[in-house]
C-alpha positions in Angstrom: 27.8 -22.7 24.3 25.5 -21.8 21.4 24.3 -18.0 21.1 20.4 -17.9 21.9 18.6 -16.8 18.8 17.8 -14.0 18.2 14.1 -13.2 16.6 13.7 -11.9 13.4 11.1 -8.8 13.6 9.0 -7.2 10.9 9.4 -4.0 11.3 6.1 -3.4 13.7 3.1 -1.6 12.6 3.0 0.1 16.1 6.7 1.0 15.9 8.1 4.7 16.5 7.7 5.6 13.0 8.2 9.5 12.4 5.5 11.3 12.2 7.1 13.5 9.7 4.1 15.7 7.4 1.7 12.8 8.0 -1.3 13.8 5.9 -3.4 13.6 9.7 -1.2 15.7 11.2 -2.0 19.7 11.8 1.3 20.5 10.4 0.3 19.0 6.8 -2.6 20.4 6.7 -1.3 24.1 7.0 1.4 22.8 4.8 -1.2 21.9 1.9 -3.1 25.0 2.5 -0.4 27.0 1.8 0.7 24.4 -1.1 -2.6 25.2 -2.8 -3.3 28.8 -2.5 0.4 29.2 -4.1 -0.7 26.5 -6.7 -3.7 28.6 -7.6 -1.9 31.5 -7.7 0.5 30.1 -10.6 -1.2 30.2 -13.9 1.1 28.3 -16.1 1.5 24.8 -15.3 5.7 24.9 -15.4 5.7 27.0 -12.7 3.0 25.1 -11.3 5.2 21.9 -11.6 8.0 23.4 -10.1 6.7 24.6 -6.8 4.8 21.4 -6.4 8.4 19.9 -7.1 10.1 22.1 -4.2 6.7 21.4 -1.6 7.4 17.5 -2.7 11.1 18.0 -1.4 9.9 20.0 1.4 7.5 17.4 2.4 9.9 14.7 2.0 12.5 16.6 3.9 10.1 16.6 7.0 10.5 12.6 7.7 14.4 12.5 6.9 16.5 15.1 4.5 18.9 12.1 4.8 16.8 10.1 2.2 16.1 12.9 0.1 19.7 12.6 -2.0 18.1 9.0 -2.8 15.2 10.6 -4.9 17.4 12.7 -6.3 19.6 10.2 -7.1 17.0 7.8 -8.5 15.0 10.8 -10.7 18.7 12.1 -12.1 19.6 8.1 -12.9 16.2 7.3 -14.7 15.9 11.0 -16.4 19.3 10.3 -18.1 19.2 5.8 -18.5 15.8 6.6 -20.6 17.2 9.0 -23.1 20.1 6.8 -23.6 17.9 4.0 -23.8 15.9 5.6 -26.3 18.9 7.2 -28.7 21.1 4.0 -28.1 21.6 2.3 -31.8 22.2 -1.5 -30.6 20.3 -3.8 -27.9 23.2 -4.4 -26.2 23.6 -0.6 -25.3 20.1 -0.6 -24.4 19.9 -3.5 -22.4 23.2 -1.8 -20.4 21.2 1.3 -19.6 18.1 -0.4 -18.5 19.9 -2.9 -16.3 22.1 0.1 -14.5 18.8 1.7 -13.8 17.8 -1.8 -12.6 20.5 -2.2 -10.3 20.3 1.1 -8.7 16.7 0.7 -7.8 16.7 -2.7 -6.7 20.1 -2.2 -5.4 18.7 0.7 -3.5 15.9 -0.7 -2.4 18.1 -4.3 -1.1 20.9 -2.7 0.7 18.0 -0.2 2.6 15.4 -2.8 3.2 16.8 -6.3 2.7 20.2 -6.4 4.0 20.0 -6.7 7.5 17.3 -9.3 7.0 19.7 -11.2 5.0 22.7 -10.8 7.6 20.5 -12.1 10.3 18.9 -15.0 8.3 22.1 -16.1 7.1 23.4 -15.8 10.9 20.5 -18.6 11.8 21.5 -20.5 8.9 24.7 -20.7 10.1 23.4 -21.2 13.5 21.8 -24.2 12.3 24.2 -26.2 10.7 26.7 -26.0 14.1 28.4 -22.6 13.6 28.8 -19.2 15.7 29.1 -16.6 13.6 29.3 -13.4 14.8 27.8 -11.5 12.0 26.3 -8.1 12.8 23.3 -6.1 11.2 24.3 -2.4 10.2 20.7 -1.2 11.8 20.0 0.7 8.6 16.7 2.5 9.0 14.4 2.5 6.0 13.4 5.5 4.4 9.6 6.0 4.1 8.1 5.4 0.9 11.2 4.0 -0.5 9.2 1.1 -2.4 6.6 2.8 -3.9 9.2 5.7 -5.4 11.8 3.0 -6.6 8.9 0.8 -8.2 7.4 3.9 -9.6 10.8 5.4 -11.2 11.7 1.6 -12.7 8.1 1.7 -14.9 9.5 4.5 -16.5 12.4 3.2 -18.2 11.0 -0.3 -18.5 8.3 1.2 -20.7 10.9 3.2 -22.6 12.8 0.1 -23.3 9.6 -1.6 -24.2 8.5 1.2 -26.4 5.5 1.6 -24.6 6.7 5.5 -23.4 8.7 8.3 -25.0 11.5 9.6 -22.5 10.8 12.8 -21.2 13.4 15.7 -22.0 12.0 18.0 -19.1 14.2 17.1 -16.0 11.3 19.0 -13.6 8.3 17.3 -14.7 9.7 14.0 -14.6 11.2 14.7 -10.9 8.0 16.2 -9.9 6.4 12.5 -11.5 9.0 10.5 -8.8 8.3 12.9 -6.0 4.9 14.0 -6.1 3.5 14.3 -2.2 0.3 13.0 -2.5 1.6 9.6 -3.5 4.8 10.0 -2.5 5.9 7.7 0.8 2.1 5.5 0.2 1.6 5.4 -3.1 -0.6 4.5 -5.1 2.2 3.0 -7.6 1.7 5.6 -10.9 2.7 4.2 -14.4 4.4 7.1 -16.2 2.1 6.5 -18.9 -0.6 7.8 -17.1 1.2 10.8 -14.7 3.1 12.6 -16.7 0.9 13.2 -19.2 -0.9 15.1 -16.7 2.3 17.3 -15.7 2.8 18.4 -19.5 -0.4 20.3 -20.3 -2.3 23.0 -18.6 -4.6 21.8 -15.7 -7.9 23.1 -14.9 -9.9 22.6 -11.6 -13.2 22.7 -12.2 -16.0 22.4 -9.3 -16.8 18.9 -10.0 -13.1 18.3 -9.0 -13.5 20.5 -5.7 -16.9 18.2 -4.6 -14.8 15.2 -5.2 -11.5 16.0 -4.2 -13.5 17.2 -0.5 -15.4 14.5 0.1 -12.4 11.9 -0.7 -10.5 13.8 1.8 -13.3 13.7 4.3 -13.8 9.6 3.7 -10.3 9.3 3.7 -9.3 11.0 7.5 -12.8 9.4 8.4 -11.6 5.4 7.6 -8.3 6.5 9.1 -8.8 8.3 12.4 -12.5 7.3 12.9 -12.4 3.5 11.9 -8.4 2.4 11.8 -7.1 4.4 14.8 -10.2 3.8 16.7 -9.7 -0.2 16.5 -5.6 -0.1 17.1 -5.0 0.0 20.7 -6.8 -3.5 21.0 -5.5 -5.0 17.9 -1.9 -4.2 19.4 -3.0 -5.7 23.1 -4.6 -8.7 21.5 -1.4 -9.5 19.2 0.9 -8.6 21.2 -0.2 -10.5 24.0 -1.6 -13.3 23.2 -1.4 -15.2 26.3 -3.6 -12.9 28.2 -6.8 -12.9 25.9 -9.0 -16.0 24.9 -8.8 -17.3 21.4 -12.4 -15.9 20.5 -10.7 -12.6 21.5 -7.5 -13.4 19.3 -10.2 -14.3 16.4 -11.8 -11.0 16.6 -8.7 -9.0 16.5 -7.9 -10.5 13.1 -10.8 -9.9 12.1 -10.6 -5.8 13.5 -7.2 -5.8 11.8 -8.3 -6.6 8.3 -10.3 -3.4 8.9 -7.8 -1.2 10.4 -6.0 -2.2 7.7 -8.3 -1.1 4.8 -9.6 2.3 6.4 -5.6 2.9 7.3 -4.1 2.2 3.8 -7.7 3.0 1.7 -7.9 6.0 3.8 -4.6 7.7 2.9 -5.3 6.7 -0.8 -8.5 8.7 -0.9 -6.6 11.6 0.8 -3.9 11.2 -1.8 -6.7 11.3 -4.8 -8.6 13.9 -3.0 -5.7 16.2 -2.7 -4.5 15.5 -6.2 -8.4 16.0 -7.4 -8.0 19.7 -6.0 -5.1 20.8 -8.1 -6.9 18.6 -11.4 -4.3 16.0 -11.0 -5.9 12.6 -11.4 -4.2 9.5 -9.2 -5.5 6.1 -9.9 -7.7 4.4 -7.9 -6.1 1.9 -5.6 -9.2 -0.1 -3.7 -12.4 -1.2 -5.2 -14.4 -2.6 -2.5 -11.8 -5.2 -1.9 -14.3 -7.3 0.7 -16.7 -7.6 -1.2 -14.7 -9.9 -3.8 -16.0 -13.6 -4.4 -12.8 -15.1 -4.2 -9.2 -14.5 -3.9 -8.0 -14.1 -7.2 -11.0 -11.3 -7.8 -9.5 -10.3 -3.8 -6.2 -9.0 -5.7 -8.3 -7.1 -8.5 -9.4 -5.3 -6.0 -6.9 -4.8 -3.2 -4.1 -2.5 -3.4 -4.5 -2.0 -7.2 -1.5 -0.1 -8.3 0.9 -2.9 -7.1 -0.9 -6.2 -8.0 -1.4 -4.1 -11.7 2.9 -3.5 -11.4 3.5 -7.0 -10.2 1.3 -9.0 -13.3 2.8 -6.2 -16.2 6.3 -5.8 -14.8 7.3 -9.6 -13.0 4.2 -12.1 -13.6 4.1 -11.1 -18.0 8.1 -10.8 -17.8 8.2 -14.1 -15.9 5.9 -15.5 -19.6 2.9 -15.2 -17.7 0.7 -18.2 -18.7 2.1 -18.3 -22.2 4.7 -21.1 -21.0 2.3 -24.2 -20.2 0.2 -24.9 -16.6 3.2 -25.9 -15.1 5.2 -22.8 -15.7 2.0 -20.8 -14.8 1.5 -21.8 -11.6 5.2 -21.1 -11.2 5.1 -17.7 -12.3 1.9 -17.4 -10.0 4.0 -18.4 -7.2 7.4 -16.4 -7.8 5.0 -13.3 -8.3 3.2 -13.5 -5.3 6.3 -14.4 -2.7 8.0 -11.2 -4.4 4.5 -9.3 -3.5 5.1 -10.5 -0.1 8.8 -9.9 0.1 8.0 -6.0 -1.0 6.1 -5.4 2.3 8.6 -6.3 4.5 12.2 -7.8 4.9 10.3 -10.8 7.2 9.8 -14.5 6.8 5.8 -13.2 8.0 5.6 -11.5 4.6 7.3 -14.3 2.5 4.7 -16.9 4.5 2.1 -14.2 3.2 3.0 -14.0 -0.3 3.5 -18.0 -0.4 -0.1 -18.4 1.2 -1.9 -15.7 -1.4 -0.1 -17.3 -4.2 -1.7 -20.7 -3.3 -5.3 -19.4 -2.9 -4.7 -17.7 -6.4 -3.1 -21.1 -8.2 -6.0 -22.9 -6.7 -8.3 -20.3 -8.3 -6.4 -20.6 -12.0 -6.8 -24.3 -11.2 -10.8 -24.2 -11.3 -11.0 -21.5 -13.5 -12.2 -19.0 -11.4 -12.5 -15.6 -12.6 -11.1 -12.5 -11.2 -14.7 -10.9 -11.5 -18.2 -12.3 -11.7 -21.3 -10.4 -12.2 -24.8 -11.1 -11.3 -25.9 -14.5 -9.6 -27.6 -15.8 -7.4 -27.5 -13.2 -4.2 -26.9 -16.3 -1.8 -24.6 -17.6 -3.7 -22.6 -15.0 -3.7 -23.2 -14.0 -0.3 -21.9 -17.9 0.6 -18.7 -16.8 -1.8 -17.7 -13.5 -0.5 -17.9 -14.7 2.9 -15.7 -17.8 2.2 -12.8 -15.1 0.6 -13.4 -13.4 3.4 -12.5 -16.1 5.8 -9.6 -16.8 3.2 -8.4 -13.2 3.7 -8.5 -13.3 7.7 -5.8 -16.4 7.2 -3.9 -14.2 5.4 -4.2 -10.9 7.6 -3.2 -13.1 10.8 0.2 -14.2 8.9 0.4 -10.2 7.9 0.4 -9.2 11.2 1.9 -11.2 13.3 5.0 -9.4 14.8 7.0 -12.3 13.9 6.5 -16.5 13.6 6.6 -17.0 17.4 4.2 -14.8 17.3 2.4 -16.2 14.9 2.5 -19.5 16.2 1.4 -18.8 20.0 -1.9 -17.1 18.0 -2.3 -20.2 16.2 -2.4 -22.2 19.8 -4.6 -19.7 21.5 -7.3 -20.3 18.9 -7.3 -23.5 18.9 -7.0 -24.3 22.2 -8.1 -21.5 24.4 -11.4 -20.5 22.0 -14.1 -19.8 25.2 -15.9 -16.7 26.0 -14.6 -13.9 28.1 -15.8 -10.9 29.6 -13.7 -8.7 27.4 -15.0 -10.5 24.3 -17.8 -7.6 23.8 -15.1 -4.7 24.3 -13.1 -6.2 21.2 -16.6 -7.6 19.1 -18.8 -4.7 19.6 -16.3 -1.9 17.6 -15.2 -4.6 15.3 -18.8 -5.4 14.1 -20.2 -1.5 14.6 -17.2 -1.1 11.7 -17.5 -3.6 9.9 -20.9 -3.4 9.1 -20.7 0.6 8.3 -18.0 -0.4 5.7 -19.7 -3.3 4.4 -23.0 -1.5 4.3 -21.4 1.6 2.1 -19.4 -0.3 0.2 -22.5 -2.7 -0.7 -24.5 0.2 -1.8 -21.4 1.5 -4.2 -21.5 -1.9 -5.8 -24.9 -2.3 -6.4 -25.5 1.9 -7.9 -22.1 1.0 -9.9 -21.2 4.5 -8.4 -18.1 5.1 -5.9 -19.4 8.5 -5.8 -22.9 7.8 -4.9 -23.0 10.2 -1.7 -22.9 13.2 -4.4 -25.4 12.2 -6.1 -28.1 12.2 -2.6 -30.1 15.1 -2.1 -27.7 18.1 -0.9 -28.9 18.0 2.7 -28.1 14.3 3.3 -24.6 15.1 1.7 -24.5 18.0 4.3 -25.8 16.0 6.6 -22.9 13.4 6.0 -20.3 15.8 5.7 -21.2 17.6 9.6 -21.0 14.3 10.6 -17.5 13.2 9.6 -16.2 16.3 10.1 -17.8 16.7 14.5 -16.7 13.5 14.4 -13.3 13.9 13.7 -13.4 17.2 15.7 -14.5 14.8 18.7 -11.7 12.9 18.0 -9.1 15.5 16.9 -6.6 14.6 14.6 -3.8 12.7 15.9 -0.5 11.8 13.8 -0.8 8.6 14.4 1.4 6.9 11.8 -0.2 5.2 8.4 0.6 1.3 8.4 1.8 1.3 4.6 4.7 4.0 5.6 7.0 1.3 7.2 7.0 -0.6 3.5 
């Protein structure tokens, strides 16, 4: 008798993730207290650099210790590939240091995320073509943050190779560079080009970096806990059960997931700057109004920035980019964007993903649509925004679904249970209240051309602003609820 199959899961967003120094947890934030009043007290930037490396460990240490031998491992492998890379007299030498460094990573990264997804999906291969294996996963738990590190640590010595970088010779800098907290287990992705600089001079905080580094913190715990966390509980009823809401409910909760999703993931980014702001450490921006692109290919310009910038410089240009014909374009287009997908999960959901964003963005290359357009006609670009917005929603409901059962008895309930029920305001009236508080900021961020606009009000609106977030949070109180990026 044939073995009943058994599902293959994404790793689920609502999943017993370890709290470990989650930036909204009380335990960080007496952790980075501490962190910065040592920081200050250090007036040379090596010693700087070196307690921020130990706090980094520390912080690291608090999910799993476990993991923290693969940093080490990773930062001792790249320290030492890159000078050989760069004193190495013949290609062939350099090509052997850069692929060992390679294969760790990726090797890393594959046995930690990818094999037991390969085990099981070769198990329903198997399955499928008439035979009982009896193959078993290993359960290996994923260490948090492992892809942003590994993809961080392999720019380095790509641009070394490429003689876009000199290799560093100072072993702390360059592990504080791979282990930095702020950006550690969520990114954003750094380019060593633009970090380490910033780890081999003197650093000064000035108060322009205090007023931004506080209110970044402040938007940042007030998209997580106030908007993200506040719309989770029903995005996690609605998807996971499927069968016992309407499909006008089921629409709405993809809709309140695209924005849990942004104030979760943007959220911790602004932390991450904000923090990094206070000690005059600079981390790049990683969202730029991402909703209020005009179509999908302008959607990735904007959306998650430090990987979509790693994807086209390290894969799509290394792929030949468009330099290889329209054929070979949309190719590379395609590869590019099923990888993108692959990297957020081991999950045939995130390969769908990829496969589906990769369309939307051939399509674009097809027309010639540009990745940014500016000026207009304001209903026309009204009309175009929300069309990438519906786009995105397609995408967000592939994203989410727990797996493609899932996915599929969402798809039904849509389309053939889409009728009004009395729960239909619980789930639309938070989603819109939300929506439109994002949309209406982000709109008037767009149109200043200022992301810091709220600094530039009179000081008693900014005041005004900041007692809000701040009772609102204290309402609230700040939960470790876990940041959805962590599981990738």
């Amino acid at each position: 008798m044939r073995k009943k199959r058994r599902r293959i899961l994404l790793l689920p967003i609502r999943a017993g993730i370890p709290a470990g120094m989650s930036f909204n947890s009380i335990l960080f934030i007496g952790f980075f207290i501490v962190v910065l009043g040592l920081y200050r007290r250090l007036r040379d930037y090596r010693h700087q650099n070196a307690m921020l490396l130990v706090a980094s460990y520390v912080f690291y240490s608090a999910w799993d210790w476990r993991f923290l031998s693969l940093i080490i491992g990773s930062t001792l492998l790249d320290f030492f590939a890159a000078q050989r890379i760069h004193r190495a007299r013949s290609e062939a030498a350099r090509r052997f240091y850069l692929y060992l460094s390679l294969a760790f990573n990726l090797g890393m990264l594959g046995v930690f995320k990818y094999l037991d997804f390969g085990i099981e999906s070769l198990s329903f291969l198997l399955q499928d073509l008439g035979f009982e294996p009896h193959l078993h996963t290993l359960q290996i738990i994923l260490p948090v943050g492992i892809s942003f590190y590994t993809f961080q640590t392999i720019s380095y010595t790509v641009d070394v190779y490429r003689g876009e970088a000199e290799p560093i010779t100072d072993l702390v800098t360059f592990a504080l560079y791979v282990a930095y907290f702020p950006q550690l287990v969520a990114g954003p992705i750094e380019r060593s080009t633009r970090l380490l600089p910033q780890f081999q001079k003197q650093r000064t905080v000035t108060t322009e970096d205090y007023r931004v580094g506080f209110l970044w913190i402040l938007l940042g715990y007030f998209k997580k806990i106030i908007i993200a966390d506040s719309l989770a509980p029903m995005i996690e009823h609605a998807f996971g059960s499927p069968n016992e809401v309407s499909g006008m409910v089921s629409l709405v909760a993809i809709w309140a997931f695209a924005i849990q999703i942004y104030g979760d993931f943007a959220g911790y980014t602004l932390i991450a700057r904000g923090l990094g702001r206070l000690m005059g450490i600079r981390i790049i921006q990683n969202f730029d109004k991402p909703y209020l692109a005009r179509n999908p290919r302008e959607f990735w310009y904007r959306w998650h920035i430090s990987l979509s910038s790693w994807m086209r410089r390290y894969l799509y240009f290394g792929l030949g980019g468009n330099r290889k014909g329209t054929r070979r374009t949309y190719v590379n287009l395609l590869v590019t964007m099923l990888l993108a997908g692959l990297w957020h999960g081991a999950s045939w959901n995130f390969v769908l993903w990829g496969g589906y964003c990769g369309v939307l963005v051939m399509i674009c290359y097809a027309f010639d649509i540009p990745n940014r357009k500016v000026g207009g006609n304001p209903l026309v670009t009204f009309i175009q925004i929300a069309v990438t917005f519906g786009f995105t929603l397609g995408g967000w409901l592939i994203f989410r679904a727990s797996d493609m059962e899932n996915l599929r008895a969402i798809v039904i309930n849509i389309f053939t249970r889409f009728h009004w029920t009395d729960d239909l305001v619980l789930y639309a009236r938070p989603t819109l209240t939300m929506f439109v508080l994002l949309m209406a900021y982000h709109v008037w961020q767009e149109r200043t051309g200022d992301d810091l606009i709220l600094l530039r009000q009179n000081r008693w609106v900014l005041y005004g602003v900041y007692v809000f977030i701040l009772a609102t949070l204290f309402v609230l109180r700040v939960r470790p609820q876990p940041f959805v990026y962590f599981q990738f």
